[in-house]
C-alpha positions as CSV (number, residue, x, y, z in Angstrom):
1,X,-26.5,-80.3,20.0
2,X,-30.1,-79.5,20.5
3,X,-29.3,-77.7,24.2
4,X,-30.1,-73.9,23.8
5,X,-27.8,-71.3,24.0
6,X,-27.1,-69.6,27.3
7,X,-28.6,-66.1,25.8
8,X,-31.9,-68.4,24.5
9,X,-32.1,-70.2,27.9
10,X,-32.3,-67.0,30.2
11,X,-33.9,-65.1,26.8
12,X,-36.8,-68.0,26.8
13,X,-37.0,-68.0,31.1
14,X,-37.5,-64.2,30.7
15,X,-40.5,-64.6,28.3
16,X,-42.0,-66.6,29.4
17,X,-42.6,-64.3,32.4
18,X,-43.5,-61.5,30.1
19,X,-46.4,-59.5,31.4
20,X,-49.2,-58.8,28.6
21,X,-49.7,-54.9,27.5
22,X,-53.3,-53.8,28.6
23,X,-54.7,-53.4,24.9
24,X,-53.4,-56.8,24.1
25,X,-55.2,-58.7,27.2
26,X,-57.4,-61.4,26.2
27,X,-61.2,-61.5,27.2
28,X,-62.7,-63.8,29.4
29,X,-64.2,-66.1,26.5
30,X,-63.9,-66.0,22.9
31,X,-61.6,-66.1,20.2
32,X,-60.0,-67.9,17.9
33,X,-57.2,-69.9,19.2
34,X,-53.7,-69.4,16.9
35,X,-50.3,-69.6,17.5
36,X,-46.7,-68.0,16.3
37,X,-43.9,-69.5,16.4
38,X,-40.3,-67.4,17.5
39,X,-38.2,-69.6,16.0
40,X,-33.7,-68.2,17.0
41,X,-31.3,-69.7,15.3
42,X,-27.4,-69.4,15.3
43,X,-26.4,-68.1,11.3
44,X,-23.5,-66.7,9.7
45,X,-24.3,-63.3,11.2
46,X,-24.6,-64.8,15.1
47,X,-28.0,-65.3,16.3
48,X,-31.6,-64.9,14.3
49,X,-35.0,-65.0,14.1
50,X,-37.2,-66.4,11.6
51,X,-40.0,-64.2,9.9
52,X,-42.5,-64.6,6.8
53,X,-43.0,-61.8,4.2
54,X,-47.0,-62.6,4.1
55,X,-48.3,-62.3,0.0
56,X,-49.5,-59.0,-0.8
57,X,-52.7,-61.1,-2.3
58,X,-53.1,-63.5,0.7
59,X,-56.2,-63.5,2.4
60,X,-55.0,-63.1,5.8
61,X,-52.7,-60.1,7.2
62,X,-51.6,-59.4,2.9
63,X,-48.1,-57.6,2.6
64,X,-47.2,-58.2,6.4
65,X,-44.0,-59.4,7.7
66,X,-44.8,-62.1,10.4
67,X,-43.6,-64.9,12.5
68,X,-45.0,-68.2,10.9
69,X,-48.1,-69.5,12.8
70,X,-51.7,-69.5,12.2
71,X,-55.1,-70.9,14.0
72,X,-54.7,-74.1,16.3
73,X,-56.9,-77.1,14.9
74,X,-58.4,-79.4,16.6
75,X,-56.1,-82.2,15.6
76,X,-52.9,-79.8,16.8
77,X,-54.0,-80.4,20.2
78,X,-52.2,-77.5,21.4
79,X,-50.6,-74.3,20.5
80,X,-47.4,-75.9,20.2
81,X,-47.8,-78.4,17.9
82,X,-50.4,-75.5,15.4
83,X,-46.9,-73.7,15.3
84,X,-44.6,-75.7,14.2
85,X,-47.4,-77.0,11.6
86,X,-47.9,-73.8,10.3
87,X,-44.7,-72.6,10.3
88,X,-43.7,-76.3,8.1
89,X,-46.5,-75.5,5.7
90,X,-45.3,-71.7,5.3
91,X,-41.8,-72.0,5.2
92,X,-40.9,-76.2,4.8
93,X,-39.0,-76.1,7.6
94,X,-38.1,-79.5,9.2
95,X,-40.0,-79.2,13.1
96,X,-37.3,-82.3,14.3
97,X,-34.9,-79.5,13.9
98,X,-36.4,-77.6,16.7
99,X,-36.8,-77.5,20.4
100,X,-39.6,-76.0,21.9
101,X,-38.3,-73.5,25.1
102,X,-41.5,-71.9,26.2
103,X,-45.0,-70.6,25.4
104,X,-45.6,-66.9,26.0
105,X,-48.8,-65.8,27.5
106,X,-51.3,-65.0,25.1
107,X,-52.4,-62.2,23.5
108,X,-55.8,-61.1,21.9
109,X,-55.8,-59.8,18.7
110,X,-59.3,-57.6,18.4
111,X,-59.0,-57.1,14.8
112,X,-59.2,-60.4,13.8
113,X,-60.5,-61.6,17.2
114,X,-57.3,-64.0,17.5
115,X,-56.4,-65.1,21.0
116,X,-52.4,-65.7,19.9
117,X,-49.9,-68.3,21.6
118,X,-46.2,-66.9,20.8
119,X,-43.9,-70.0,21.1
120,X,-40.4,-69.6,21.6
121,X,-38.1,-72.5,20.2
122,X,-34.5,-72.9,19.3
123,X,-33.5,-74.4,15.7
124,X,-30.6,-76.4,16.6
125,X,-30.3,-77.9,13.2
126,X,-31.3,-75.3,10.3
127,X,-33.2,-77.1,7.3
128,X,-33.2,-75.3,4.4
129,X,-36.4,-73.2,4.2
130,X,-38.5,-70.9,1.6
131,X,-42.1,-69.5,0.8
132,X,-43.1,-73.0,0.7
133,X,-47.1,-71.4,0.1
134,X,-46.8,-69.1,-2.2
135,X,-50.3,-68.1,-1.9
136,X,-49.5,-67.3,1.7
137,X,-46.3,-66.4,1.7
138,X,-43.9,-64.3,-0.3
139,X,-40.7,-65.0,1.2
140,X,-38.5,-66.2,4.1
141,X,-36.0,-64.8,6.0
142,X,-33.7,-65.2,8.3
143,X,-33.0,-61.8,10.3
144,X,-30.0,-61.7,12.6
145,X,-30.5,-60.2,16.0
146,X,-27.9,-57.5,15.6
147,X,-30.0,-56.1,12.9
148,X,-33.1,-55.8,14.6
149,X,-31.0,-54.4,17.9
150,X,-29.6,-51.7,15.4
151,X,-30.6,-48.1,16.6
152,X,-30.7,-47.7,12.7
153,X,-33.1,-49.9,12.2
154,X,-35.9,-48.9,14.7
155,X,-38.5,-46.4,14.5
156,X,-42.3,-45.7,16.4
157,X,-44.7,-46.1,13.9
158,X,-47.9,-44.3,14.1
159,X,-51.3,-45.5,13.0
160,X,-53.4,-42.3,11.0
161,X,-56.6,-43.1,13.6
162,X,-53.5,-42.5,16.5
163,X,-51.8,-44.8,18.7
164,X,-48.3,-45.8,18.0
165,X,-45.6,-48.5,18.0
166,X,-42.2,-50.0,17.9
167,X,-41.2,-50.9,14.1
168,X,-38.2,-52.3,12.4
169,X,-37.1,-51.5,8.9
170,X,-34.9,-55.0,8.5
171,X,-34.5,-57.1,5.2
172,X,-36.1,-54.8,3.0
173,X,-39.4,-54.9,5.4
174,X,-40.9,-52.5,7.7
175,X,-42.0,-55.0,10.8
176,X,-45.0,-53.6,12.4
177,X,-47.9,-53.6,14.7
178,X,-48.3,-57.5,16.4
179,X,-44.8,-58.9,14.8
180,X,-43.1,-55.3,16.3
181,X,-44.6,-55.6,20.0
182,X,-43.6,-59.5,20.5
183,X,-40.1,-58.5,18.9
184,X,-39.7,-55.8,20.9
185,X,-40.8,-57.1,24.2
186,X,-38.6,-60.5,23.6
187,X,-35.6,-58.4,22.9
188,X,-36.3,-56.0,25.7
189,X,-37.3,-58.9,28.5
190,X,-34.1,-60.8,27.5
191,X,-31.5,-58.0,27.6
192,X,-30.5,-58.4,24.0
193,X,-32.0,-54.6,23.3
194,X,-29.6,-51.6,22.6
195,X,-30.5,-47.7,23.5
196,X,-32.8,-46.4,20.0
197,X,-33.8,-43.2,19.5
198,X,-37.9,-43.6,20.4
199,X,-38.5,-39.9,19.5
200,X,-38.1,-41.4,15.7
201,X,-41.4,-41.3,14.6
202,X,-43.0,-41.8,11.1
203,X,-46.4,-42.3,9.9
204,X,-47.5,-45.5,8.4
205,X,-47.2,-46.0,4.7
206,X,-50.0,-45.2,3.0
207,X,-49.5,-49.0,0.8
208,X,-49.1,-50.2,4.1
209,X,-52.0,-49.2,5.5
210,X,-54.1,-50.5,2.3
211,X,-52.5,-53.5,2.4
212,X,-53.6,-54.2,6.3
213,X,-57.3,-52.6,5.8
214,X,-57.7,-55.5,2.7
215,X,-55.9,-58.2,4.7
């Protein structure tokens, strides 16, 4: 059955509606275009999400947990079709096994001047899947939604420089800074989130922070 779930459906009408936070706003021109791909499955533990474990000697975003995506090529024609590439090169998913729901807005990424397409699909028949780049990629996972909704399991992370954001410590990985904000809006904007302490703060990881400033 490749129809979405009920939750997905109104979860997927929701954000695609989702407004973009003011430091995440893409300029008038420039950029590189790239796309993620939010890819919710049904498991054994009710619904998940799909994230990377990016290589701590990658050359991109090293150590980072991640959805799977990357830059859109000129043969992609699209944001669409970049994600579900990337995200078959990453993690050897099967894309027949998905079905595209929405695109998200876009957001800029300043850092590495990315202007980022989230795109939301449903896996309605799981393939097997694993770090199918090991230069890339250290591993898959697939995280279930009542993990990442856990009060346990969420914190505000704050950057050294200031500033501060959601985080989840899920899977043996903290999820941070881009990853964190999409997560956290998608589970907010589709009424999947639970009340979380957000006076639980903790400074970055020191090995986290290297790992980003190298990435």
């Amino acid at each position: 059955m490749t129809d979405a779930p009920d939750w997905l459906a109104r979860l997927a009408a929701q954000a695609a509606r989702t407004s973009v936070p003011a430091g995440l706003r893409p300029p008038p021109r420039g950029g590189r275009a790239a796309a993620v791909l939010l890819l919710f499955g049904e498991g054994p533990l009710g619904p998940d999400v799909l994230l990377i474990q990016r290589s701590a000697l990658g050359r991109r975003h090293a150590g980072q947990p991640a959805f799977p995506g990357g830059g859109v090529d000129p043969e992609d024609g699209g944001p669409v079709a970049a994600a579900l590439r990337e995200a078959e090169e990453e993690t050897g998913l099967e894309p027949g096994g998905v079905r595209v729901l929405c695109t998200m807005p876009e957001l800029y990424l300043s850092h590495s001047d990315n202007r980022v397409t989230p795109v939301l699909g449903w896996w309605h028949t799981p393939s097997a899947v694993h770090a199918a780049s090991p230069a890339e990629v250290e591993s898959v996972e697939r995280v279930p939604v009542a993990e990442l909704v856990d009060q346990d399991n969420r914190i505000t992370l704050r950057h050294p420089r200031g500033g501060s954001g959601p985080a989840f410590r899920v899977r043996g990985m903290l999820v941070w800074g881009f990853t964190a904000m999409v997560l956290d809006a998608v589970l907010r904007e589709g009424g999947l989130e639970r009340p979380w302490d957000r006076d639980r703060v903790e400074e970055i990881p020191p090995d986290v922070l290297e790992l980003a400033a190298r990435g």
